[in-house]
C-alpha positions in Angstrom: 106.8 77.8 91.2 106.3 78.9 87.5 104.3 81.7 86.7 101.0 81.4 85.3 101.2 84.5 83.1 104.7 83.5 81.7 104.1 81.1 78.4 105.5 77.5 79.1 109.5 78.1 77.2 109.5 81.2 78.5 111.2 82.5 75.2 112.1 85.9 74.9 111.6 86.0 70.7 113.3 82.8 70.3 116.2 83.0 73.1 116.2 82.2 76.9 117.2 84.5 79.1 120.0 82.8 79.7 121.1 83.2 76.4 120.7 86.8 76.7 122.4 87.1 79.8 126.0 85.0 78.5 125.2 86.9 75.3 126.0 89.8 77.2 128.9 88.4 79.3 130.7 87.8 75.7 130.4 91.1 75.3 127.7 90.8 72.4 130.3 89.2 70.6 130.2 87.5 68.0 127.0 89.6 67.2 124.1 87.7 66.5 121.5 89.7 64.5 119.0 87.1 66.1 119.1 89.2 68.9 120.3 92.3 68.1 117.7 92.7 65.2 114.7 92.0 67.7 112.7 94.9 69.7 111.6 92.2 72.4 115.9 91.1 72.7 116.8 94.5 73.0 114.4 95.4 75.6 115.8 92.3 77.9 119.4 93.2 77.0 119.0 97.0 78.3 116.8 95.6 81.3 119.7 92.7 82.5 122.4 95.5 81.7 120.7 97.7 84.7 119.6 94.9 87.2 123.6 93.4 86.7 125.0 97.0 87.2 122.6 97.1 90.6 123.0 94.0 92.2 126.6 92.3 91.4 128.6 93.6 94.1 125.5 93.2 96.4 125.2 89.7 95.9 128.7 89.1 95.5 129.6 90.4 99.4 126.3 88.7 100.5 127.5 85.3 99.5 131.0 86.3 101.4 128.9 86.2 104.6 125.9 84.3 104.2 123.9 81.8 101.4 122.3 84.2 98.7 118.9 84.8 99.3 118.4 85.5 95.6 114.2 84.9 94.9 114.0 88.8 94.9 116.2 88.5 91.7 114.3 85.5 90.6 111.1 87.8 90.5 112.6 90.6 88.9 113.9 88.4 85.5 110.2 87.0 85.5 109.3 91.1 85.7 111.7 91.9 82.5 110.6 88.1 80.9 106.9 89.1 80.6 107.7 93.0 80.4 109.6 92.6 76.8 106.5 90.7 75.0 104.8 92.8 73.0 101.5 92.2 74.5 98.4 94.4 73.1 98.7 97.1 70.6 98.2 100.7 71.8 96.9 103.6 69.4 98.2 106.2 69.1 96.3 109.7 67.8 97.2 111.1 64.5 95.1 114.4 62.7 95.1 111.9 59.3 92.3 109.2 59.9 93.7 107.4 57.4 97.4 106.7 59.4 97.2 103.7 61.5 99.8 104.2 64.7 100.4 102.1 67.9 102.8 101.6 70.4 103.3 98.0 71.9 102.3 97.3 75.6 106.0 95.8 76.1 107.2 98.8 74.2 105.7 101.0 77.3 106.4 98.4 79.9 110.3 98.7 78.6 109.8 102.4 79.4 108.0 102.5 82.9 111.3 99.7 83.9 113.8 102.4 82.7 112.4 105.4 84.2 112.0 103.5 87.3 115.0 101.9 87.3 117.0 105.2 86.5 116.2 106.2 90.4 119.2 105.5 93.0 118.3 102.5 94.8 115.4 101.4 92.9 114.7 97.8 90.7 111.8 97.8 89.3 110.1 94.0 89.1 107.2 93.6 87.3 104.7 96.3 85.2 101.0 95.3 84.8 98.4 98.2 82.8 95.2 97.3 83.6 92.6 98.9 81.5 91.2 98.9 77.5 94.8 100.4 76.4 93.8 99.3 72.7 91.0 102.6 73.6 92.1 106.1 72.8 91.1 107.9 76.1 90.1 104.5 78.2 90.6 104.7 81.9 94.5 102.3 82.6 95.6 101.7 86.2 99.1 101.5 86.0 101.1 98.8 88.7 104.7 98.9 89.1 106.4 96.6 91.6 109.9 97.6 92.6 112.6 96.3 95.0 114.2 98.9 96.9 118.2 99.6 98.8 117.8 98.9 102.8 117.8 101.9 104.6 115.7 104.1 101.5 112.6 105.0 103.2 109.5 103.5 101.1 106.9 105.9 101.1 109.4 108.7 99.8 110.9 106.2 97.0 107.6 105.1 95.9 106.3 108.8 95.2 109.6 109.3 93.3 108.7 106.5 91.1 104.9 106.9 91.1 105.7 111.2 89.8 108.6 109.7 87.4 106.5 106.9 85.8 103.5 109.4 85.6 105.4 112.5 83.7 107.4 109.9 81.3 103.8 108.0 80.2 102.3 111.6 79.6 105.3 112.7 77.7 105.5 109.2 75.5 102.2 107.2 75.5 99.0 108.4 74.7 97.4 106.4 77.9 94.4 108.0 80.1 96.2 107.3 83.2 93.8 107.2 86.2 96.3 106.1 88.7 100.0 105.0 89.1 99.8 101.9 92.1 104.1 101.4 93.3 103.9 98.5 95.3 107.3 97.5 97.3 108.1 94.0 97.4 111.5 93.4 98.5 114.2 94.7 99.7 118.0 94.4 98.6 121.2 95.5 100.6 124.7 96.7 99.4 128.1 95.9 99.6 129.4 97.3 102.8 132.8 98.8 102.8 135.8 96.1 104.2 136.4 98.7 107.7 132.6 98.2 108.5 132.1 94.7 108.1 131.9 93.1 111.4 
């Protein structure tokens, strides 16, 4: 079913994700400054470089013993797809009225997905502010959706990525943050080792 929010090529500044992803199995080579010289690119490059690094021997030893269930990993590439547009503009305070300074809403998007997908056994899916973030000191909720290992215990991952997101906005973005929502929405499994397969 496609996804209302995601525009109807689903272009990531020109390219598919596809095109990202094989871009990336080449090795970036030969470079294409297409890519490489766009923010919105570069964001999807660094976001498929972590889910890839997370879930290929996962998915690899699931398909050994059973048909990959693989929508969780549909729903995280629609996460990154809309996370890398640039969406609204947020300002950023400067003691010179006259400087004009923003941060883009993919820009911080890009940032919640790294922080909360620098946590062991974490994915993160999808970001959503919600909130005037184009007004200095406006009330933003803040939604993260994440996919976490079997076996991590929810509530105790989700307060590591609700206190992570939370001290890496304060520290970046200028954002009022009333609250930071971590909803899990699936789970994924790991490789087990060959002796403890049955």
């Amino acid at each position: 079913m496609t996804d209302p929010l995601l525009p109807g090529d689903e272009l990531i500044d020109g390219h598919t994700l596809d095109e990202l992803s094989d871009y990336l199995a080449r090795g970036r080579r030969p470079a294409d400054p297409s890519i490489d010289d766009s923010p919105e690119c570069r964001a999807a490059l660094a976001s498929l470089e972590r889910l890839s690094r997370t879930t290929a021997e996962a998915l690899a030893a699931e398909a050994e013993q059973n048909p990959v269930d693989d929508g969780w990993v549909a729903r995280i590439l629609d996460g990154i797809r809309l996370d890398v547009k640039a969406g609204r503009r947020i300002p950023v305070a400067h003691p010179d009225p006259s400087a004009d300074l923003a941060l883009t809403e993919g820009a911080v998007r890009a940032l919640i997905r790294g922080v909360g997908d620098g946590i062991d056994g974490v994915i993160v899916g999808r970001c959503r502010l919600d909130g005037d973030v184009g007004t200095l000191s406006a009330p933003v909720d803040v939604h993260v959706e994440i996919a976490v290992r079997y076996g991590e215990p929810f509530a105790t991952v989700a307060a590591a990525v609700r206190e992570a997101v939370a001290a890496e906005l304060g520290r970046h973005a200028e954002l009022t943050v009333s609250s930071v929502d971590v909803t899990v929405t699936d789970v994924f499994d790991e490789p087990q080792d060959e002796e403890e397969r049955p």
